[in-house]
Jmol script that loads the backbone (N, CA, C; Angstrom):
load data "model"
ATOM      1  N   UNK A   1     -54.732 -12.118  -0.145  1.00  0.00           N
ATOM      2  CA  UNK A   1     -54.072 -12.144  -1.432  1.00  0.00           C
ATOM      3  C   UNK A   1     -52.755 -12.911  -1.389  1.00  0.00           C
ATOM      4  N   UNK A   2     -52.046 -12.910  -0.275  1.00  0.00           N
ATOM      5  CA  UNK A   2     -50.695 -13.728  -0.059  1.00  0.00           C
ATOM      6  C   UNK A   2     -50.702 -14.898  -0.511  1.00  0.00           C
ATOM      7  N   UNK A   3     -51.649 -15.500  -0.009  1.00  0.00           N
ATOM      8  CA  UNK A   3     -52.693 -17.148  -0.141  1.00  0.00           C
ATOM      9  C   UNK A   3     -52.743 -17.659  -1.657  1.00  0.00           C
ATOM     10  N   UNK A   4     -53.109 -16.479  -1.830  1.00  0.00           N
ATOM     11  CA  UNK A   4     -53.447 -16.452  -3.779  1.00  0.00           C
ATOM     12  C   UNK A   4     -52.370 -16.963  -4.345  1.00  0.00           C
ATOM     13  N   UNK A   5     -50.982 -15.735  -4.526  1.00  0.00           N
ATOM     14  CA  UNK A   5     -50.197 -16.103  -4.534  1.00  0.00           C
ATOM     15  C   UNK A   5     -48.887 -17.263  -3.993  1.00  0.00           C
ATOM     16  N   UNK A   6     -49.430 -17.539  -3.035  1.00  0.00           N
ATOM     17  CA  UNK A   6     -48.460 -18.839  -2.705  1.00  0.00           C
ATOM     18  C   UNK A   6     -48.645 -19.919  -3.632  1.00  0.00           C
ATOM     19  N   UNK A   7     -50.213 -20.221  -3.380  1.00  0.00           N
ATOM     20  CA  UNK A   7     -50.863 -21.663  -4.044  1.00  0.00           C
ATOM     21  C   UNK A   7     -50.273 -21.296  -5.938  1.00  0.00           C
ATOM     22  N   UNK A   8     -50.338 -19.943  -6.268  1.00  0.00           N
ATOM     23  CA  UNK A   8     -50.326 -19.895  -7.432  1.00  0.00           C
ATOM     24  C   UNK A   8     -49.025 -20.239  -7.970  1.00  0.00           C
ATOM     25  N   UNK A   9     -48.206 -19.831  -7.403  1.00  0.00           N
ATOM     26  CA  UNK A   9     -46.508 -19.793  -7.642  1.00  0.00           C
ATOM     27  C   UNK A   9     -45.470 -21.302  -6.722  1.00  0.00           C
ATOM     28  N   UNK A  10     -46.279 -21.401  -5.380  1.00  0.00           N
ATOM     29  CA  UNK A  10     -45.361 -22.141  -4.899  1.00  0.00           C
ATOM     30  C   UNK A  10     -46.199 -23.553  -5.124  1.00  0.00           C
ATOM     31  N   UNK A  11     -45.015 -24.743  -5.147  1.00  0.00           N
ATOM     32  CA  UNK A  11     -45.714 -25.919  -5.905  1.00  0.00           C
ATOM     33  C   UNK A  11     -44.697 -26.800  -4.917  1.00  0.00           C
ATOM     34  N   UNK A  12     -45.787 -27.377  -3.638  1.00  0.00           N
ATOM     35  CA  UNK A  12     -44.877 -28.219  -2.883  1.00  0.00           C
ATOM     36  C   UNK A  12     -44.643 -29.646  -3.358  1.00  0.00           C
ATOM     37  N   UNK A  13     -45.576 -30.261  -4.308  1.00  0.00           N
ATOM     38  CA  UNK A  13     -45.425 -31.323  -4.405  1.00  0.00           C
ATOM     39  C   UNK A  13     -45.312 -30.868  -6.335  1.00  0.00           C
ATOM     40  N   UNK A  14     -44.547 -31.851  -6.716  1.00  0.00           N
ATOM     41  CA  UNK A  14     -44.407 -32.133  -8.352  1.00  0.00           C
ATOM     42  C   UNK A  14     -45.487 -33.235  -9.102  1.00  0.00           C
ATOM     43  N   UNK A  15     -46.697 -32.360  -9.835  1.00  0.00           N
ATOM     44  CA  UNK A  15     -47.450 -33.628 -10.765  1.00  0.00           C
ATOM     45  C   UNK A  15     -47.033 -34.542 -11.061  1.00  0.00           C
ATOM     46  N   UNK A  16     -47.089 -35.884 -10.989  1.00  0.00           N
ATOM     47  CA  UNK A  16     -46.583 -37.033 -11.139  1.00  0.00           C
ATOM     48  C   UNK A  16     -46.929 -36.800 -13.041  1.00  0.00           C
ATOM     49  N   UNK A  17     -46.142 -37.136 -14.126  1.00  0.00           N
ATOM     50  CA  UNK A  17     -46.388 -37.215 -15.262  1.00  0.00           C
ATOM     51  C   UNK A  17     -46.059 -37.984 -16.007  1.00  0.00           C
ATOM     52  N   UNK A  18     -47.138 -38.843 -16.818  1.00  0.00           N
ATOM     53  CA  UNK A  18     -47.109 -40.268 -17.586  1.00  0.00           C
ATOM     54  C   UNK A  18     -46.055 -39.924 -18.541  1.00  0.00           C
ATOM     55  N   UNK A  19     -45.115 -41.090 -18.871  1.00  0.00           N
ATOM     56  CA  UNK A  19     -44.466 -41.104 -20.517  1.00  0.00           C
ATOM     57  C   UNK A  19     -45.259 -41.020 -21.594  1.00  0.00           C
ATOM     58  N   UNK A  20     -45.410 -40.279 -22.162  1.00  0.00           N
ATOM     59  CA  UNK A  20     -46.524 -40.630 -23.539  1.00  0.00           C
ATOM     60  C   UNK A  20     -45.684 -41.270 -24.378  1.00  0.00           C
ATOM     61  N   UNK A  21     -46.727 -41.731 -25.401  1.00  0.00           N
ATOM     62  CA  UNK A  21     -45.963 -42.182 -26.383  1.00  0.00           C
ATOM     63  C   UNK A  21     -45.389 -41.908 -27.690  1.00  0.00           C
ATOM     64  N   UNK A  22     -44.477 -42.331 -27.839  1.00  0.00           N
ATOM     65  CA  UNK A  22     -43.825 -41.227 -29.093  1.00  0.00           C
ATOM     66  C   UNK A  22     -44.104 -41.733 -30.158  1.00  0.00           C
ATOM     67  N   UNK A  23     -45.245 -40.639 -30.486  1.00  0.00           N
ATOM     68  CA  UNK A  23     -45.619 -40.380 -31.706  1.00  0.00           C
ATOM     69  C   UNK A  23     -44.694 -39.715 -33.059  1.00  0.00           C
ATOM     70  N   UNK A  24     -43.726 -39.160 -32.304  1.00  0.00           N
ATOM     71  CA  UNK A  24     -42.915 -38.314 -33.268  1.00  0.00           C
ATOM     72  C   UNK A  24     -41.970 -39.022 -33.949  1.00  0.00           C
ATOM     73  N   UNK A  25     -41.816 -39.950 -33.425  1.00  0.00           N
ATOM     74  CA  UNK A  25     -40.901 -41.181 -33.669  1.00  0.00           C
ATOM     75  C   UNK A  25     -40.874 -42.035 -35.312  1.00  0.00           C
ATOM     76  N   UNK A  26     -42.541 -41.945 -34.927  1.00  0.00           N
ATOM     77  CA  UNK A  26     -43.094 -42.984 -36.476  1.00  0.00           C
ATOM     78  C   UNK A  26     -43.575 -42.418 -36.963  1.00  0.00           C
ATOM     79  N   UNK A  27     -44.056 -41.071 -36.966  1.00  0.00           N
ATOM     80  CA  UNK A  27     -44.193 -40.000 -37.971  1.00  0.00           C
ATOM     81  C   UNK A  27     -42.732 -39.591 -38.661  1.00  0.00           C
ATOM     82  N   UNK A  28     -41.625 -39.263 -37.692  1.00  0.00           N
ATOM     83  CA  UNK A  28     -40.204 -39.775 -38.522  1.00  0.00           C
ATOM     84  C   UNK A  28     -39.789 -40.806 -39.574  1.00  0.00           C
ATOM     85  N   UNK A  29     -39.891 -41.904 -39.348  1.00  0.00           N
ATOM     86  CA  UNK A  29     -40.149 -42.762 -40.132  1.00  0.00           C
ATOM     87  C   UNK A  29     -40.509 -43.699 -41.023  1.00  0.00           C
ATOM     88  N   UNK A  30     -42.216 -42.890 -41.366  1.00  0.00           N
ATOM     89  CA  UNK A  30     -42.551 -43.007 -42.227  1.00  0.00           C
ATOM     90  C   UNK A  30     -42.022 -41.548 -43.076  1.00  0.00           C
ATOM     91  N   UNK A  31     -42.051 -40.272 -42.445  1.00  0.00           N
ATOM     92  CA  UNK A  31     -40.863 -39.598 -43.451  1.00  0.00           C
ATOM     93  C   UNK A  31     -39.962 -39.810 -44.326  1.00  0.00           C
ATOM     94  N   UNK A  32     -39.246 -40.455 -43.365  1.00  0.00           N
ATOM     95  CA  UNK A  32     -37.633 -40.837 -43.601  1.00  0.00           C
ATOM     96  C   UNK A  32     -37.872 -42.010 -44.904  1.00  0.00           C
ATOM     97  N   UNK A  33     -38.878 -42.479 -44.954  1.00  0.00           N
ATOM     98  CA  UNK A  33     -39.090 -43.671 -45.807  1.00  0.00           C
ATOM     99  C   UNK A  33     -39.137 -43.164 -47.756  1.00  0.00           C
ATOM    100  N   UNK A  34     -40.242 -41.936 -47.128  1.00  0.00           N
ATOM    101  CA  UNK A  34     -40.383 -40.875 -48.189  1.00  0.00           C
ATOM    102  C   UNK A  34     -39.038 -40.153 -48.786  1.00  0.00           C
ATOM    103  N   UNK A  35     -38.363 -39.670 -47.914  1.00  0.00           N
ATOM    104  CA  UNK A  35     -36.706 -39.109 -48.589  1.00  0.00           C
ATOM    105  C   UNK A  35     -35.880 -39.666 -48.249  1.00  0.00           C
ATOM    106  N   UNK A  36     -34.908 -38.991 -49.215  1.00  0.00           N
ATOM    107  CA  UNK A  36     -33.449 -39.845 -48.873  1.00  0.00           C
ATOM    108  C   UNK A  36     -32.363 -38.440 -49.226  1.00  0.00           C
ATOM    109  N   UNK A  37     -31.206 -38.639 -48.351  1.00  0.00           N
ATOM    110  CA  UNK A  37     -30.885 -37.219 -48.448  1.00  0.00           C
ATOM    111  C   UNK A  37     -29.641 -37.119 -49.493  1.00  0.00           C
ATOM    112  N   UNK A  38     -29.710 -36.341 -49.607  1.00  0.00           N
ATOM    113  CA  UNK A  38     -28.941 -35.628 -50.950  1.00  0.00           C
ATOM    114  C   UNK A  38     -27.439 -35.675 -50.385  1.00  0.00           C
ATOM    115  N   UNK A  39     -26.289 -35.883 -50.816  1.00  0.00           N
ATOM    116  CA  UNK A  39     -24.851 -35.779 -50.336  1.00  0.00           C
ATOM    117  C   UNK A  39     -24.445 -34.448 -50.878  1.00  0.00           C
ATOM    118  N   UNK A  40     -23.515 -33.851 -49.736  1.00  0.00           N
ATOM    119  CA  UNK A  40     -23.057 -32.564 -50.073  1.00  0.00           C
ATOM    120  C   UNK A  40     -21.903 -32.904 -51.545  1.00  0.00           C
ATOM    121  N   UNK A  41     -21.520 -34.035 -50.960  1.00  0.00           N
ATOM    122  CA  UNK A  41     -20.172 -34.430 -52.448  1.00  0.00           C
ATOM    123  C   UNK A  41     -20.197 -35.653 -52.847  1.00  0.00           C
ATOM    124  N   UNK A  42     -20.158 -35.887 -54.061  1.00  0.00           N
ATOM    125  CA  UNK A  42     -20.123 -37.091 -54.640  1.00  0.00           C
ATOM    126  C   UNK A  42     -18.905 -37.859 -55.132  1.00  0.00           C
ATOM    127  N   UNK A  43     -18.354 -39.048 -55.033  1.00  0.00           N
ATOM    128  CA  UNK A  43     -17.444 -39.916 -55.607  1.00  0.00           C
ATOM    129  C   UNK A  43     -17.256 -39.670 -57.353  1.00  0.00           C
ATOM    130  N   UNK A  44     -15.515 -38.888 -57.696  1.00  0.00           N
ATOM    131  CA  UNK A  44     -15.622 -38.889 -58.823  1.00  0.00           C
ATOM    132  C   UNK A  44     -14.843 -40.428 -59.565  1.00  0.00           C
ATOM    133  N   UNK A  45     -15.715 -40.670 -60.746  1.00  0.00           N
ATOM    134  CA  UNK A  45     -14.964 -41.618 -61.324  1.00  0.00           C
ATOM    135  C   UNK A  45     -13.675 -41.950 -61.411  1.00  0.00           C
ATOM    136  N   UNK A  46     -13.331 -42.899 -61.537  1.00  0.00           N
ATOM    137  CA  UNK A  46     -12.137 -43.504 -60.945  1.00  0.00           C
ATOM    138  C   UNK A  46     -11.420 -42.971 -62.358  1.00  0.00           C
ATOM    139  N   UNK A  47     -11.525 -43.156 -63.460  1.00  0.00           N
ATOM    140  CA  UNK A  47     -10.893 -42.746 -64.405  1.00  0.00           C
ATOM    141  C   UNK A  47     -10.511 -40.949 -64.992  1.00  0.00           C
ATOM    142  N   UNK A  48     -11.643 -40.501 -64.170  1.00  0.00           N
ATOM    143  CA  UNK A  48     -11.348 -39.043 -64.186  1.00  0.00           C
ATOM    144  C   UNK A  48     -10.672 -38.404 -63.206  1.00  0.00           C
ATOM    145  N   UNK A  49      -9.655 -39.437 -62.439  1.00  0.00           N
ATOM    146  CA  UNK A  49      -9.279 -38.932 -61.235  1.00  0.00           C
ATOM    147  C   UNK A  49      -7.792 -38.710 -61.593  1.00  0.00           C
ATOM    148  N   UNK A  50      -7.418 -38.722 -62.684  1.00  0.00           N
ATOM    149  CA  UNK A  50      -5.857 -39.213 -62.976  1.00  0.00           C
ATOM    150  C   UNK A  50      -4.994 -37.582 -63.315  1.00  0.00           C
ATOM    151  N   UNK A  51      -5.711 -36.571 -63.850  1.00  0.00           N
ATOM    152  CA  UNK A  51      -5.759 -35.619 -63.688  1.00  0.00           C
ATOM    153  C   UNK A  51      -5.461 -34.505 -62.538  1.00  0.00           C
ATOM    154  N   UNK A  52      -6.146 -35.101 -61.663  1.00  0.00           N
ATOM    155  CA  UNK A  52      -6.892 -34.030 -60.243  1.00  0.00           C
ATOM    156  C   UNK A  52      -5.741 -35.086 -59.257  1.00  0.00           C
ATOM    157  N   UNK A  53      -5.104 -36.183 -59.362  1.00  0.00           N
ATOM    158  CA  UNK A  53      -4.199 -36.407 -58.952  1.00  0.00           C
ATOM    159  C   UNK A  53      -2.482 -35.884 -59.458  1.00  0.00           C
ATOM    160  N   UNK A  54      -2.712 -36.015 -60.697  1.00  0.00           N
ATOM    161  CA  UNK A  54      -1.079 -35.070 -61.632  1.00  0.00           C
ATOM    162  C   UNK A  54      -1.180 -33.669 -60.991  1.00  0.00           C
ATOM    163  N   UNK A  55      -1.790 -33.049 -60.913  1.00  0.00           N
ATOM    164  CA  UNK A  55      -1.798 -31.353 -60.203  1.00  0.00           C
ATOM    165  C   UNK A  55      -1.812 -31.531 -58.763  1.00  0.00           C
ATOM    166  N   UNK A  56      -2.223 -32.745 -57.988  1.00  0.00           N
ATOM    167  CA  UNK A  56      -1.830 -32.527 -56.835  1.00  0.00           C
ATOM    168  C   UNK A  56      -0.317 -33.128 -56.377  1.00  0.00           C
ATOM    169  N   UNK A  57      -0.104 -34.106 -56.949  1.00  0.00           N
ATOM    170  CA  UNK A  57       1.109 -34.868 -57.043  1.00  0.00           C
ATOM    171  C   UNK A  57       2.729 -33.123 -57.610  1.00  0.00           C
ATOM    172  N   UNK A  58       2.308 -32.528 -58.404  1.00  0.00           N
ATOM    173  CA  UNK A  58       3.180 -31.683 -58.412  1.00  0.00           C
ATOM    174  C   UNK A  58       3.057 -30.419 -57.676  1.00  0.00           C
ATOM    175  N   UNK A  59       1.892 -29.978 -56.799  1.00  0.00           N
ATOM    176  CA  UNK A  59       1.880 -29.286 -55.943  1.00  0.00           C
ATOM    177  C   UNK A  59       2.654 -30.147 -55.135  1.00  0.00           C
ATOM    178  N   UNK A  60       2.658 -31.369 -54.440  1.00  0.00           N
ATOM    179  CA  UNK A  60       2.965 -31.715 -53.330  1.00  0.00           C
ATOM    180  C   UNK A  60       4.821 -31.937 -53.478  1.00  0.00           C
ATOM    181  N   UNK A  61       5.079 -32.076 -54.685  1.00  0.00           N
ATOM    182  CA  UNK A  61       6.616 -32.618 -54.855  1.00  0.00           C
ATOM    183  C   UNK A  61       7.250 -30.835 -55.228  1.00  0.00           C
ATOM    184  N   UNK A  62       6.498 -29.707 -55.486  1.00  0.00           N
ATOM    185  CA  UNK A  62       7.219 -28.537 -55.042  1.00  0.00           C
ATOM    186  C   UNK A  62       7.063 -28.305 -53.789  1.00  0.00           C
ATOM    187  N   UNK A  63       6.433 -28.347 -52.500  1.00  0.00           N
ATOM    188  CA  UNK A  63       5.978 -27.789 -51.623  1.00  0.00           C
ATOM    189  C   UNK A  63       7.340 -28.877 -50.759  1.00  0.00           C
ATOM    190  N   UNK A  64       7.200 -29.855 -50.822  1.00  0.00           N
ATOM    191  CA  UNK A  64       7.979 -31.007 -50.350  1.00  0.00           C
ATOM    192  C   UNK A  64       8.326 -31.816 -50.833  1.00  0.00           C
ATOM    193  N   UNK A  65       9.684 -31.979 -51.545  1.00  0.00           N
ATOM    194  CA  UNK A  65       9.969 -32.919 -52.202  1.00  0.00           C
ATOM    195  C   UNK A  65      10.137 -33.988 -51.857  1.00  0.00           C
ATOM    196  N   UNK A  66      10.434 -34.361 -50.427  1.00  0.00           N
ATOM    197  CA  UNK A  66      11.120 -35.315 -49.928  1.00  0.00           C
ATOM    198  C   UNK A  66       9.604 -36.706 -49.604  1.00  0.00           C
ATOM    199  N   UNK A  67       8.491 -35.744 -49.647  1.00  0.00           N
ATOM    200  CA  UNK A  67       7.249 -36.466 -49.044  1.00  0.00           C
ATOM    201  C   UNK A  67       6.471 -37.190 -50.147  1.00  0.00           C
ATOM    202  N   UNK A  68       5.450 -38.463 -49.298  1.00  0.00           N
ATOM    203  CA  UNK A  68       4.899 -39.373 -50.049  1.00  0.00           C
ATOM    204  C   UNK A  68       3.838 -39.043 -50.422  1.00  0.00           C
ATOM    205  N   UNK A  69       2.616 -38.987 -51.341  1.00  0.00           N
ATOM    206  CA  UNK A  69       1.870 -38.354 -51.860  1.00  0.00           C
ATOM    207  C   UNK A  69       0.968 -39.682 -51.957  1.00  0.00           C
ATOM    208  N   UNK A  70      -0.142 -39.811 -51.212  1.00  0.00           N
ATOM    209  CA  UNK A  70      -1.326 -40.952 -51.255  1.00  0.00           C
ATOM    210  C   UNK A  70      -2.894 -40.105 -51.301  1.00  0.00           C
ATOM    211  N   UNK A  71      -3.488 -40.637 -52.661  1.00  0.00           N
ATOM    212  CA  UNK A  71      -4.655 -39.959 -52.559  1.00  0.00           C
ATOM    213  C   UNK A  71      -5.896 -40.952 -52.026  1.00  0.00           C
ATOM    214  N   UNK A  72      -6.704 -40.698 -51.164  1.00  0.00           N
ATOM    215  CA  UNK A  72      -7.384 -41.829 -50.959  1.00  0.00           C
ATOM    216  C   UNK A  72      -8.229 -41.733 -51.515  1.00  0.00           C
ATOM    217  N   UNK A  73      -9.169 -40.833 -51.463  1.00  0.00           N
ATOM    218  CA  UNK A  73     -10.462 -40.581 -51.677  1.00  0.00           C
ATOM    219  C   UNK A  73     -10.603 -38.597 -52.981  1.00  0.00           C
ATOM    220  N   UNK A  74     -11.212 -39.290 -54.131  1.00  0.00           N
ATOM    221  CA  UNK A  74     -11.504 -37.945 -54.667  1.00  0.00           C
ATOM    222  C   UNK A  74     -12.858 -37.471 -54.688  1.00  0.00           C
ATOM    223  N   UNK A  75     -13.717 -36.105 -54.432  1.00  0.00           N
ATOM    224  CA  UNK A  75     -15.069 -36.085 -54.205  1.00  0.00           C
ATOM    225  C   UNK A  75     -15.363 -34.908 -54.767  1.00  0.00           C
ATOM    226  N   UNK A  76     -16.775 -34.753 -56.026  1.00  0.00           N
ATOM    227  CA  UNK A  76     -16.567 -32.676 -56.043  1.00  0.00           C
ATOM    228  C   UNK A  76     -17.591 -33.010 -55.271  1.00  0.00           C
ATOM    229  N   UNK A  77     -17.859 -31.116 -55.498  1.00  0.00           N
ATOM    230  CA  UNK A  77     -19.174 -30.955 -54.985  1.00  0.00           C
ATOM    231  C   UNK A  77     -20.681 -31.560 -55.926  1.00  0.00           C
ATOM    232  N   UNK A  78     -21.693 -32.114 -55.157  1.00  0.00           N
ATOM    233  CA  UNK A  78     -22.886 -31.737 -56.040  1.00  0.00           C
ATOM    234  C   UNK A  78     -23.582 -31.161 -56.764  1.00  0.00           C
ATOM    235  N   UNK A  79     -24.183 -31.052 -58.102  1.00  0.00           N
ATOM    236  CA  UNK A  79     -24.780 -30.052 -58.936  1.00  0.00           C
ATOM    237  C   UNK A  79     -26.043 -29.768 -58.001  1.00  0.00           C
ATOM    238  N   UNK A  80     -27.059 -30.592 -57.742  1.00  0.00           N
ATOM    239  CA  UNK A  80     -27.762 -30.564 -57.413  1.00  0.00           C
ATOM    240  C   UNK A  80     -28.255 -30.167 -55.644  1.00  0.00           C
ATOM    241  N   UNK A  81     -27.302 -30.356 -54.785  1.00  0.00           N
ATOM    242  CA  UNK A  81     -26.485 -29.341 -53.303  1.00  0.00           C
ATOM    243  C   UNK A  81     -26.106 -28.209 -53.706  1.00  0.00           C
ATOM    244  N   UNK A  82     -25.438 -28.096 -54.622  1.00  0.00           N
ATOM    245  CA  UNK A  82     -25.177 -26.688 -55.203  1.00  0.00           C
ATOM    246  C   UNK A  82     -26.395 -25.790 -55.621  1.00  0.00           C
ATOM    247  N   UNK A  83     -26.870 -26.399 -56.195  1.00  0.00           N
ATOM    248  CA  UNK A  83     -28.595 -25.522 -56.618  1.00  0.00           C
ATOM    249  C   UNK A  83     -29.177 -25.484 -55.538  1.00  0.00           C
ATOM    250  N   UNK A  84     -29.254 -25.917 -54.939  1.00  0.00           N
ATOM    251  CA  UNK A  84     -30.408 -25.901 -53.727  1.00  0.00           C
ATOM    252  C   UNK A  84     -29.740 -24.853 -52.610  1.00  0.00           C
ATOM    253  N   UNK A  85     -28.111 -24.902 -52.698  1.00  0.00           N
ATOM    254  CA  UNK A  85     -27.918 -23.665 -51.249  1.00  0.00           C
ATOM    255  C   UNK A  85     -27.762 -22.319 -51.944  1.00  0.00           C
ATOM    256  N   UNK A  86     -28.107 -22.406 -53.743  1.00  0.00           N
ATOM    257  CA  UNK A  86     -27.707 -21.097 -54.145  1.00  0.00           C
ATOM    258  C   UNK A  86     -29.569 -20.701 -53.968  1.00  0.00           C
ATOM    259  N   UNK A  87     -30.153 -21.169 -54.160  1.00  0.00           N
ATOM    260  CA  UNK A  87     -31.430 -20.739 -54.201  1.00  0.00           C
ATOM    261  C   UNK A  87     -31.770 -20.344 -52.637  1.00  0.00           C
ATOM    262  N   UNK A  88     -31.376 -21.432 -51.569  1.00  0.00           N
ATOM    263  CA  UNK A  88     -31.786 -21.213 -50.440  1.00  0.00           C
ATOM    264  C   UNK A  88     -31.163 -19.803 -49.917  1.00  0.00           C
ATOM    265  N   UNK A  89     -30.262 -19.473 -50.193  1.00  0.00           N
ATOM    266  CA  UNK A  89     -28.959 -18.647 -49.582  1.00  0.00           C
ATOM    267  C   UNK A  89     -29.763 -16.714 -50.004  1.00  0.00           C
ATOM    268  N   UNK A  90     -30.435 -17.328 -51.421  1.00  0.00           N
ATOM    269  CA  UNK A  90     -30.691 -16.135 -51.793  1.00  0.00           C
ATOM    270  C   UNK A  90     -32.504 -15.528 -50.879  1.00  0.00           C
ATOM    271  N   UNK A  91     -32.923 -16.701 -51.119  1.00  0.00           N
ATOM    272  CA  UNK A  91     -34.077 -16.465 -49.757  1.00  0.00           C
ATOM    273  C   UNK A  91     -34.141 -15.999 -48.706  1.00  0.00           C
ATOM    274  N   UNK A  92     -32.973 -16.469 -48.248  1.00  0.00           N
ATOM    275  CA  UNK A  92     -32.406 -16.402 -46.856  1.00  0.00           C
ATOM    276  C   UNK A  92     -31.690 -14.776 -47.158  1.00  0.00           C
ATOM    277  N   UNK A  93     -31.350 -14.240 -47.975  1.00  0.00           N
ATOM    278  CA  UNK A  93     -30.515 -12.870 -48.057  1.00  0.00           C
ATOM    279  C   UNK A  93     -31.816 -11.961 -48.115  1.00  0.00           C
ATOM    280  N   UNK A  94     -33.176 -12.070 -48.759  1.00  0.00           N
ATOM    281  CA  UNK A  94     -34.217 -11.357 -48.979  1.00  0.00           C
ATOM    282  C   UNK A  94     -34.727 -11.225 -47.560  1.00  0.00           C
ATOM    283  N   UNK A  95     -34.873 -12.497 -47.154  1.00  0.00           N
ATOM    284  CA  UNK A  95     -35.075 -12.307 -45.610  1.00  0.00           C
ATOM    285  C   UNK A  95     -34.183 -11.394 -44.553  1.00  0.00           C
ATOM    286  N   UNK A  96     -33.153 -11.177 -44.850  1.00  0.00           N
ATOM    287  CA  UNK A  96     -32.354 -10.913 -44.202  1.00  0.00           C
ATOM    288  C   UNK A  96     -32.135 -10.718 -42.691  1.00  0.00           C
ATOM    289  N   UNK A  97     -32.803 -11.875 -42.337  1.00  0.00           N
ATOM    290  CA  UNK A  97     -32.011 -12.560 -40.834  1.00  0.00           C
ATOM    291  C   UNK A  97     -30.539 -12.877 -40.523  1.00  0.00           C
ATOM    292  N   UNK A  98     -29.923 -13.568 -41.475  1.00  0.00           N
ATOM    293  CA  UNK A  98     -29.177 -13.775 -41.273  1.00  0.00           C
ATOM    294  C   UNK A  98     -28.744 -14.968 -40.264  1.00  0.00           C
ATOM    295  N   UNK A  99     -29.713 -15.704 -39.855  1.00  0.00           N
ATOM    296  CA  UNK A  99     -30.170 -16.979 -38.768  1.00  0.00           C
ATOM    297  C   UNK A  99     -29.976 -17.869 -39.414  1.00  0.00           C
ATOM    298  N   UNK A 100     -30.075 -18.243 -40.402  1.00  0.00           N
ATOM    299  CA  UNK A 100     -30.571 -19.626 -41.458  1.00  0.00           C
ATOM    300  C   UNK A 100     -29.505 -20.990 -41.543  1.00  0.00           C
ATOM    301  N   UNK A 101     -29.531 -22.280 -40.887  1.00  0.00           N
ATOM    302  CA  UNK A 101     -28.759 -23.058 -40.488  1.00  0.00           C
ATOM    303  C   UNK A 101     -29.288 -24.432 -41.612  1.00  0.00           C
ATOM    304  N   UNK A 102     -28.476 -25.011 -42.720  1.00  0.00           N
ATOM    305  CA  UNK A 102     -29.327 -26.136 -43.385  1.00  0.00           C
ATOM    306  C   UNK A 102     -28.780 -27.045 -43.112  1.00  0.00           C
ATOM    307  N   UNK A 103     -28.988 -27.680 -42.178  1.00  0.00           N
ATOM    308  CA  UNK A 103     -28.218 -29.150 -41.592  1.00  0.00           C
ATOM    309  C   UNK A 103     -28.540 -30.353 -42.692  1.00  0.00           C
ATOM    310  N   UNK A 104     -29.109 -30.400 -43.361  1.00  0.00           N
ATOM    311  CA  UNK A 104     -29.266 -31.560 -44.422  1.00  0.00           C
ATOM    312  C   UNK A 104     -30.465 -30.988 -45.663  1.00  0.00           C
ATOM    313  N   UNK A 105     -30.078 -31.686 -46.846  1.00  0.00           N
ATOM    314  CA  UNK A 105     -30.747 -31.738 -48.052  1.00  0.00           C
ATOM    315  C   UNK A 105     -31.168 -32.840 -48.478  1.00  0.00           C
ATOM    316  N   UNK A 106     -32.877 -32.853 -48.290  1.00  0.00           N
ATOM    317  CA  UNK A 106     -33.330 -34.080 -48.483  1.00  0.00           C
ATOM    318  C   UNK A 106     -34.009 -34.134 -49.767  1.00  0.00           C
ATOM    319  N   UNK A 107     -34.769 -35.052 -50.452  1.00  0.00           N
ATOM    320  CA  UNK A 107     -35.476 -35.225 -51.532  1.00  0.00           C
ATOM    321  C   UNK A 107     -36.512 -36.388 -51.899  1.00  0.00           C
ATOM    322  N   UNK A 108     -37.124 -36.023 -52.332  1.00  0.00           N
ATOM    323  CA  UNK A 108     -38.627 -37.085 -52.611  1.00  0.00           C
ATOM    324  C   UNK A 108     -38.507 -37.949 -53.265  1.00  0.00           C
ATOM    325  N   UNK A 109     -38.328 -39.198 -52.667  1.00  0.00           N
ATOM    326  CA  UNK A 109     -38.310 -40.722 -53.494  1.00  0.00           C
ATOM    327  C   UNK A 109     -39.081 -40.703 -54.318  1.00  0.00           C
ATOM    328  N   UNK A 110     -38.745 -41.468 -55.550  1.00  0.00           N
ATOM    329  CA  UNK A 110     -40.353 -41.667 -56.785  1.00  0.00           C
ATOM    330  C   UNK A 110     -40.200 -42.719 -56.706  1.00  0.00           C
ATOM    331  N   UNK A 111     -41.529 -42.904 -56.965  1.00  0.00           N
ATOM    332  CA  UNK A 111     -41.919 -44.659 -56.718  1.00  0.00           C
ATOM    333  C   UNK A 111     -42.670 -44.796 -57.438  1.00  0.00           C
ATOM    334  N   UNK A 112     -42.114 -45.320 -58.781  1.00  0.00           N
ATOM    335  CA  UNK A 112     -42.493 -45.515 -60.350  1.00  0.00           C
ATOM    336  C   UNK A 112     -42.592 -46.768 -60.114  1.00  0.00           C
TER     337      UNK A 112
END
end "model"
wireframe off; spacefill off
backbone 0.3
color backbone group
């Protein structure tokens, strides 16, 4: 029985093993061709930004008067990111794992 167990467990030499080929690769990419992913925040118009700059411009000149105030970039959130983690979130609460990680929000190209 020792015998048994040696051959079964001990492995003096390592199977030599081919690269296959990656299939997973171009099954990705014809995916990827299919969606395109959703942005957590979107670029607000340049003209609606004049606002959301006056309220930050006087937060920043009480907090510190002495400092320069440059906005580069303004962004909200998505309507449509927003729907999707309130729906997901609530799935995810029925489930109640508590595990649930959404690294990206993708969506189905139409091809009208």
């Amino acid at each position: 029985m020792p015998n048994f167990l040696q051959q079964l467990f001990h492995h003096s030499t390592v199977p030599s093993t081919k690269p296959l080929p990656a299939v997973g690769s171009k099954i990705n990419e014809l995916n990827n061709a299919e969606w395109e992913v959703v942005p957590e925040y979107i670029a607000v118009d340049p003209h609606e930004q004049v606002m959301p700059a006056l309220i930050a411009a006087s937060v920043v000149t009480d907090q510190a008067p002495n400092s320069h105030l440059v906005l580069k970039q303004l962004s909200v959130q998505n309507p449509e990111a927003q729907l999707v983690s309130i729906i997901t979130s609530s799935c995810a609460l029925e489930l109640g794992d508590g595990t649930f990680v959404i690294k990206s929000i993708r969506k189905r190209v139409d091809r009208h």
